[in-house]
Short mmCIF file of the C-alpha atoms (twelve columns), coordinates in Angstrom:
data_MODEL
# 
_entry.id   MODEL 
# 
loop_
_atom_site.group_PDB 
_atom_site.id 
_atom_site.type_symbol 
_atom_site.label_atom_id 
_atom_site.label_alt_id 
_atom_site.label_comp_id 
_atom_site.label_asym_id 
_atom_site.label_seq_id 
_atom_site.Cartn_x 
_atom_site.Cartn_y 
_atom_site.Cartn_z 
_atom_site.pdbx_PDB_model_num 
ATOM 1   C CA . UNK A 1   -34.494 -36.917 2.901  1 
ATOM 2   C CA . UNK A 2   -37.338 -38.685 4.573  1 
ATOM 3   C CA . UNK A 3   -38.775 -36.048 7.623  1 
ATOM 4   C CA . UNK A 4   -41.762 -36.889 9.915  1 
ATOM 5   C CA . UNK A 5   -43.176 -33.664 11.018 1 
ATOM 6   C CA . UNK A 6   -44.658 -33.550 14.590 1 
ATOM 7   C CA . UNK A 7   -46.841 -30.406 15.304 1 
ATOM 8   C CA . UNK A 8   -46.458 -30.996 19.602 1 
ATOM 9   C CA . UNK A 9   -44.288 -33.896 21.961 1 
ATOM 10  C CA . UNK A 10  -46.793 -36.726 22.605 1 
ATOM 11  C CA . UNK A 11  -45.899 -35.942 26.288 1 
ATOM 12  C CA . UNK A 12  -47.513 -32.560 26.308 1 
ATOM 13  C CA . UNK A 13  -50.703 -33.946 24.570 1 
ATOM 14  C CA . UNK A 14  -51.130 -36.478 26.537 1 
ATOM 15  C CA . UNK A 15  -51.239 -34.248 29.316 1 
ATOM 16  C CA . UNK A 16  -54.460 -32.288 28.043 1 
ATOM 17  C CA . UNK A 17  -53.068 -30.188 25.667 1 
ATOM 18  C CA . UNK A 18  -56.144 -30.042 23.248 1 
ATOM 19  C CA . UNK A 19  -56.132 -26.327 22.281 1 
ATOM 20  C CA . UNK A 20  -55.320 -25.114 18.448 1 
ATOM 21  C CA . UNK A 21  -51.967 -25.759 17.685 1 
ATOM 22  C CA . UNK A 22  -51.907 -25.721 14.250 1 
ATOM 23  C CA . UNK A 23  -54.416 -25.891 10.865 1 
ATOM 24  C CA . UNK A 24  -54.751 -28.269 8.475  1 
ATOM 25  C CA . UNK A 25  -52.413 -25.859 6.037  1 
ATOM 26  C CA . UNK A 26  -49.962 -26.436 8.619  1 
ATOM 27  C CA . UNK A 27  -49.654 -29.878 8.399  1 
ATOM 28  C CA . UNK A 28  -50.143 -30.348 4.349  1 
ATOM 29  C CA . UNK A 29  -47.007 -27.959 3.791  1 
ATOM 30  C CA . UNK A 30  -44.977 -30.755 5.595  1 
ATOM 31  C CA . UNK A 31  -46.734 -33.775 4.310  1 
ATOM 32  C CA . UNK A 32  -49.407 -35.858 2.526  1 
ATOM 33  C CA . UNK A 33  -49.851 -38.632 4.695  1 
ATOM 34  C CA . UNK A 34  -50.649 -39.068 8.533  1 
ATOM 35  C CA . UNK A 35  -52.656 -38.777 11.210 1 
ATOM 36  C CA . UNK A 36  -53.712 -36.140 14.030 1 
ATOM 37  C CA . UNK A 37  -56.560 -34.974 16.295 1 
ATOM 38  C CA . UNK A 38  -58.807 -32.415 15.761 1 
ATOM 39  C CA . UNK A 39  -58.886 -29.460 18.123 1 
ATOM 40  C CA . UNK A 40  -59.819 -30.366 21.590 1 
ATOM 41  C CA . UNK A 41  -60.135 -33.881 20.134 1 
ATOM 42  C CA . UNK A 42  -63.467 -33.190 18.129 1 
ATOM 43  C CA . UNK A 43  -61.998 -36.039 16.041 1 
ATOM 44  C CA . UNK A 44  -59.598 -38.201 14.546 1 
ATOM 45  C CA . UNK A 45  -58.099 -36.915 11.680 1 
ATOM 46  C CA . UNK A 46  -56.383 -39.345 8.970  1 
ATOM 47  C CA . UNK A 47  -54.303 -37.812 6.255  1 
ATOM 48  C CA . UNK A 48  -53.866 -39.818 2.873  1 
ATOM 49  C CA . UNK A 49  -52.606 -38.621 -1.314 1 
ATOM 50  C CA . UNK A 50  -52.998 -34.871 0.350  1 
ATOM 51  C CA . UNK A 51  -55.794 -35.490 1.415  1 
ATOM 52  C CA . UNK A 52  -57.145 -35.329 5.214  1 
ATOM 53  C CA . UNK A 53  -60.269 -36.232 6.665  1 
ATOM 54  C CA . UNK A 54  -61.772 -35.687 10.237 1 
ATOM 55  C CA . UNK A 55  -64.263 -38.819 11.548 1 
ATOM 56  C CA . UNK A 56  -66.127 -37.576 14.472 1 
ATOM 57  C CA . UNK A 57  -67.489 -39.092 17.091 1 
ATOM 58  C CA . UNK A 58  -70.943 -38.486 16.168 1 
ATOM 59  C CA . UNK A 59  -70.107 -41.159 13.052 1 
ATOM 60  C CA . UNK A 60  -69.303 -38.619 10.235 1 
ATOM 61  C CA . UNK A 61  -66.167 -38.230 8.147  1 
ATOM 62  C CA . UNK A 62  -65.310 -35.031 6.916  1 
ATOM 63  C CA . UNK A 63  -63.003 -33.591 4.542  1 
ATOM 64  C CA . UNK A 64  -60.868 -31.043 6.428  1 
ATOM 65  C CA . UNK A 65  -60.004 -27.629 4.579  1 
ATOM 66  C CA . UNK A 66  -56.771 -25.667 4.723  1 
ATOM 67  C CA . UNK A 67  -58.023 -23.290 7.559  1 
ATOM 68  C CA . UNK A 68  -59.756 -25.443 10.101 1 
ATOM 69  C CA . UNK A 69  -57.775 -26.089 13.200 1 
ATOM 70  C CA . UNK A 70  -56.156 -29.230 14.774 1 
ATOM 71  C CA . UNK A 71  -54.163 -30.245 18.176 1 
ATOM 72  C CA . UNK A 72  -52.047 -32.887 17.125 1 
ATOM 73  C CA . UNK A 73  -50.469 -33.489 13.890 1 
ATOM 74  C CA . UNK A 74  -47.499 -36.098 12.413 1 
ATOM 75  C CA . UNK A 75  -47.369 -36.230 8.735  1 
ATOM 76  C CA . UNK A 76  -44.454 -37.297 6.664  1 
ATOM 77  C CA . UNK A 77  -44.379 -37.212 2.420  1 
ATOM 78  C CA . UNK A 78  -45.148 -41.163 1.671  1 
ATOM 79  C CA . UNK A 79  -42.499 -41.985 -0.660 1 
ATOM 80  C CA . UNK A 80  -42.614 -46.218 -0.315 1 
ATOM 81  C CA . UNK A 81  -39.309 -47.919 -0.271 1 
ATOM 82  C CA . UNK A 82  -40.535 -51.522 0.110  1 
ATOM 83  C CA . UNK A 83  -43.865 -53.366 -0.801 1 
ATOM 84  C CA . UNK A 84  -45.232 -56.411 0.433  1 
ATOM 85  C CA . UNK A 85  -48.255 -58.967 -0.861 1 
ATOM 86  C CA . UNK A 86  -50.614 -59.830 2.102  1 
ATOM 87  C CA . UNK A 87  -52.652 -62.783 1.753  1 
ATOM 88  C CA . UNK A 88  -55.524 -62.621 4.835  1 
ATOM 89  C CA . UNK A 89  -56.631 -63.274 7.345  1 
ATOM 90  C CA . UNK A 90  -54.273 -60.493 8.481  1 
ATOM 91  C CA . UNK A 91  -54.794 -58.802 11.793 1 
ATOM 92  C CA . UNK A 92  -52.877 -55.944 13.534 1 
ATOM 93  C CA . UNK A 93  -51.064 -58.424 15.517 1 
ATOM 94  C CA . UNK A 94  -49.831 -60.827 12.786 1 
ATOM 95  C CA . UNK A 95  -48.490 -57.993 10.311 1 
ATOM 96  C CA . UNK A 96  -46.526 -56.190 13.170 1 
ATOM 97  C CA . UNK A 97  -43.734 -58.798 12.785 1 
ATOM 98  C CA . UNK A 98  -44.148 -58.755 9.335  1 
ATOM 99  C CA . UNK A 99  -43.141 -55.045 9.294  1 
ATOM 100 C CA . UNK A 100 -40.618 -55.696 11.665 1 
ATOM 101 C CA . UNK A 101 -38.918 -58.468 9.511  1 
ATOM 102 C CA . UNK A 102 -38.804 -56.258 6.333  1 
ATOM 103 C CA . UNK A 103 -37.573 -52.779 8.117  1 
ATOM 104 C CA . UNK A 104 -34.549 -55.215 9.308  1 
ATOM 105 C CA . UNK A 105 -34.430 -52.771 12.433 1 
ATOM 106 C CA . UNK A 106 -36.699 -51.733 14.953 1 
ATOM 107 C CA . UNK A 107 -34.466 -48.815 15.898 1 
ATOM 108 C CA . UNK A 108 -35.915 -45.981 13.585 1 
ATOM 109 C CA . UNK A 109 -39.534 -44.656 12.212 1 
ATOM 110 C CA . UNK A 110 -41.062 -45.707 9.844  1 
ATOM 111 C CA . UNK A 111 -43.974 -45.042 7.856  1 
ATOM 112 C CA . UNK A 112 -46.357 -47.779 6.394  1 
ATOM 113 C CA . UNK A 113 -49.557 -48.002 4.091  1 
ATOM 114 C CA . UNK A 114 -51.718 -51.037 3.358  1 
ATOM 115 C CA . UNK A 115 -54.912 -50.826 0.644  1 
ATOM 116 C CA . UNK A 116 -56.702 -53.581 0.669  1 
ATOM 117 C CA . UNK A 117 -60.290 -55.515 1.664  1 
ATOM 118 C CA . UNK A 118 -61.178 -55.469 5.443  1 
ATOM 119 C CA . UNK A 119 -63.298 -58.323 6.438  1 
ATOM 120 C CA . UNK A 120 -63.517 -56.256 9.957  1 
ATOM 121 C CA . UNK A 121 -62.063 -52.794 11.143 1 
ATOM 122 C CA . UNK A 122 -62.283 -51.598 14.875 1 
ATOM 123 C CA . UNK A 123 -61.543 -48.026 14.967 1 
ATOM 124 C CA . UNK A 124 -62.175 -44.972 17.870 1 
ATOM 125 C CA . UNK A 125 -63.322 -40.907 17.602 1 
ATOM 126 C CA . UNK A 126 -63.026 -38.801 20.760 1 
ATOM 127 C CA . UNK A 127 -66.114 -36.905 21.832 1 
ATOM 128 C CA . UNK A 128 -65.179 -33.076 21.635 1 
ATOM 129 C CA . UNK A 129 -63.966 -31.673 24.865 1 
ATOM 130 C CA . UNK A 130 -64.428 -29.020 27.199 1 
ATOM 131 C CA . UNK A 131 -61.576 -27.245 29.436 1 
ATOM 132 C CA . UNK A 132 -59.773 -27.516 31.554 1 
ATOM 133 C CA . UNK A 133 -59.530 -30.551 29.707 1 
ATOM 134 C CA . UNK A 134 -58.857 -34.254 31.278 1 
ATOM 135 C CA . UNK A 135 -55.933 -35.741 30.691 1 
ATOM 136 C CA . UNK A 136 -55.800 -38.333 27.763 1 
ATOM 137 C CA . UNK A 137 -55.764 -41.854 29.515 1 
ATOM 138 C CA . UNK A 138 -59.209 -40.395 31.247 1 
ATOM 139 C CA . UNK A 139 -61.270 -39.173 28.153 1 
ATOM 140 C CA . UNK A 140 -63.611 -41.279 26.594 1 
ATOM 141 C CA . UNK A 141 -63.327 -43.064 22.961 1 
ATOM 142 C CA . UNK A 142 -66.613 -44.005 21.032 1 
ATOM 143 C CA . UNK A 143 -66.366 -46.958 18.870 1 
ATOM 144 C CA . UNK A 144 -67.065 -47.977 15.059 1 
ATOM 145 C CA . UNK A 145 -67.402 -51.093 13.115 1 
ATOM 146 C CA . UNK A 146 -67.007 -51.722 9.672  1 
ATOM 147 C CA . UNK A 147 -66.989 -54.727 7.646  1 
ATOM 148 C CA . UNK A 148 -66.507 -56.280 4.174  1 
ATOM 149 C CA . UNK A 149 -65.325 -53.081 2.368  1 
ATOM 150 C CA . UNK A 150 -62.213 -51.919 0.823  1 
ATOM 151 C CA . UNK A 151 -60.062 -49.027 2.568  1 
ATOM 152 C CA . UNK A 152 -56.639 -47.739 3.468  1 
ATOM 153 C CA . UNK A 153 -54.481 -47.938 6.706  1 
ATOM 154 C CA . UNK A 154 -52.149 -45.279 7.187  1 
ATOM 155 C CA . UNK A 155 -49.833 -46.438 10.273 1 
ATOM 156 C CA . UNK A 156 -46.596 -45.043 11.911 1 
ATOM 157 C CA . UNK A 157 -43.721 -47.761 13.777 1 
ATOM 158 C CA . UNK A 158 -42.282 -45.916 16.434 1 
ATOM 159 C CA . UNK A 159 -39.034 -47.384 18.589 1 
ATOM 160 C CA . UNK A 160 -39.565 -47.279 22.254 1 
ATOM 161 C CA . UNK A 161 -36.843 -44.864 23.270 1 
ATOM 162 C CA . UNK A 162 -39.118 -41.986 21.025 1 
ATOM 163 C CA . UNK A 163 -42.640 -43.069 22.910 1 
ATOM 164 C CA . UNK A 164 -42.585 -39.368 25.378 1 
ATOM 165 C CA . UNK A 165 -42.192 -37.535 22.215 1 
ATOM 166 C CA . UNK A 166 -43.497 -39.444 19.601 1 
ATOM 167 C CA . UNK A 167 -46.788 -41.965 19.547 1 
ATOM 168 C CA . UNK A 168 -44.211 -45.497 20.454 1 
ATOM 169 C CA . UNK A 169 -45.055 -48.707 18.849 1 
ATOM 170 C CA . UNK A 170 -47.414 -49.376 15.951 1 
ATOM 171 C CA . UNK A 171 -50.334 -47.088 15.282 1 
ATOM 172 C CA . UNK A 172 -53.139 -47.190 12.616 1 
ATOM 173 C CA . UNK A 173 -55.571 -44.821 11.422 1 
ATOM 174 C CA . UNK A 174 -58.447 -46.368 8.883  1 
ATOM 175 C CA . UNK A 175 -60.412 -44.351 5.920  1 
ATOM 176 C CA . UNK A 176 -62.816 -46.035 3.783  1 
ATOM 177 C CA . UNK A 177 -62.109 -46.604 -0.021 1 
ATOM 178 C CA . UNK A 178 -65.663 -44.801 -0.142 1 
ATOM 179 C CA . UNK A 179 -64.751 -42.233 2.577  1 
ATOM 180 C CA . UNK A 180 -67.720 -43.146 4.364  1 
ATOM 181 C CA . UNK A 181 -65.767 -43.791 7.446  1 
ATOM 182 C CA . UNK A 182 -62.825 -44.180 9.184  1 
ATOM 183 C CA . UNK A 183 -60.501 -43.628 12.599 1 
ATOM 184 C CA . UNK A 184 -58.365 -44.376 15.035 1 
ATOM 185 C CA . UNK A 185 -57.811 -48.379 14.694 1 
ATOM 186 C CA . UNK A 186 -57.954 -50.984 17.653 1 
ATOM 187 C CA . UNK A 187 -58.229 -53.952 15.982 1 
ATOM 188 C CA . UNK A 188 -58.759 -55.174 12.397 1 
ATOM 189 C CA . UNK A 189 -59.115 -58.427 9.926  1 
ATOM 190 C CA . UNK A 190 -57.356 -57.913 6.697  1 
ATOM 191 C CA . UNK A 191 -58.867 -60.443 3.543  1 
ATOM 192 C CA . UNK A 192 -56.193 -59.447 1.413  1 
ATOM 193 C CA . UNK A 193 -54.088 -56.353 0.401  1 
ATOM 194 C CA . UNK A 194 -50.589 -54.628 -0.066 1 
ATOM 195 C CA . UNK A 195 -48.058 -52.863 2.363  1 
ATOM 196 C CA . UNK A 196 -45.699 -50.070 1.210  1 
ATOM 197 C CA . UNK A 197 -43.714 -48.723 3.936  1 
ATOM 198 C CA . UNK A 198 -40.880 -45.656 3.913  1 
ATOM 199 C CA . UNK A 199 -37.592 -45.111 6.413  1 
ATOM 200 C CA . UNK A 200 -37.755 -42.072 7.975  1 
ATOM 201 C CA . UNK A 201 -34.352 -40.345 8.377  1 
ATOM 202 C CA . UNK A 202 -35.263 -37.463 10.329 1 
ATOM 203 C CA . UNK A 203 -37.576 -36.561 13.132 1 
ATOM 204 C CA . UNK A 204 -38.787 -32.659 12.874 1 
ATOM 205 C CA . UNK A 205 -40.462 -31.703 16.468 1 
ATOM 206 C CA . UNK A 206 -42.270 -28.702 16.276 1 
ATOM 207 C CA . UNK A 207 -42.814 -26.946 19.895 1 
ATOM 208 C CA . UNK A 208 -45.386 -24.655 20.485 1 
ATOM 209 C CA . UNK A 209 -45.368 -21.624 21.193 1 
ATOM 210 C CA . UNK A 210 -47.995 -20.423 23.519 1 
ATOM 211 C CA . UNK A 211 -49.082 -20.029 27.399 1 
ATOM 212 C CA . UNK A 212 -50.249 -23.605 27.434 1 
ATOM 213 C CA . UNK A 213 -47.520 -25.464 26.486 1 
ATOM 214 C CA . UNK A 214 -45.194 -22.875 28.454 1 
ATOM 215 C CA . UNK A 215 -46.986 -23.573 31.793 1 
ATOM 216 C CA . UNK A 216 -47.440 -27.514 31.472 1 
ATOM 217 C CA . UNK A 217 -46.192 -30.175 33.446 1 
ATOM 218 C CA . UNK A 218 -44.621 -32.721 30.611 1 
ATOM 219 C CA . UNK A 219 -42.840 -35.642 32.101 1 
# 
């Protein structure tokens, strides 16, 4: 059985729930591939063969250890059903309806991968934040470039009836083949690579227990 594990509704996050909600323990124990935030968004965290890394804001990626702390958390265990040759320039407009044509549905999650050579990758870290903390559409997102380098996206399709509890639509994180970067992706130019991508079959929603998420207003 394929399960994406979600550490908190996307609702409740968005809202300004940035405390510790879980470690990175936590999340390995129900997969070895996804993406999160750090706690109180001191970074985006990308999680890829087991492995997860943290790129700050400040331009650093770090490798996260079992007991340090995160917000936000939705891993699944990548086991790829389908794979697909991409011949570039791919960007993350033209492969959506790729993905879209080889799921055969857009009804359910799935999970996707593509390793290949970037000509160009756009990707976001959140400045660390301070409570009571803004809501999520307000805080701000510093920006990286990269170019001409081989790396990894690790992405999540989500159907629009899921988007107030899971992220909806597509959503890409990036790590460097060299691990010398990485993030939250807005935009990127793929030369040439290739896509695996996994059904998930089940949808695991962890809620919190604790006197923030008790007292919050989720919509």
């Amino acid at each position: 059985m394929n399960v994406l594990w979600q550490s908190l509704p996307s609702s409740a996050f968005k809202q300004g729930l940035y405390g510790p909600a879980l470690t990175v323990g936590d999340a390995r124990r129900h997969g070895d591939f996804g993406v999160g935030e750090y706690e109180l968004l001191d970074g985006e965290v990308t999680g890829v063969d087991g492995a997860f890394f943290r790129q700050t804001a400040e331009g650093k990626l770090l490798p996260l250890a079992d007991h340090e702390r995160l917000c936000f958390a939705s891993v699944t265990r990548f086991r790829p059903i389908g794979r697909l040759d991409l011949a570039g320039p791919q960007t993350e407009t033209t492969v959506q309806p790729l993905f879209l044509e080889a799921f055969k549905t857009s009804n359910t999650i799935f999970a996707m991968r593509i390793d290949g050579f970037f000509e160009s990758v756009t990707a976001t870290a959140i400045p660390r934040q301070a409570c009571p903390c803004l809501t999520f559409d307000k805080v701000g997102h510093t920006p990286f470039s990269f170019s001409q380098l081989d790396g990894t996206l690790v992405a999540f399709y989500t159907p629009a009836y899921l988007a107030q509890t899971a992220i909806g639509g597509f959503h890409f994180h990036f790590l460097a083949a060299d691990r010398t970067g990485g993030g939250h992706v807005t935009g990127f130019t793929l030369r040439q690579g290739v896509a695996q991508w996994q059904r998930i079959e089940t949808f695991a929603l962890h809620l919190p227990r604790s006197e923030a998420f008790d007292n919050a207003h989720i919509a």
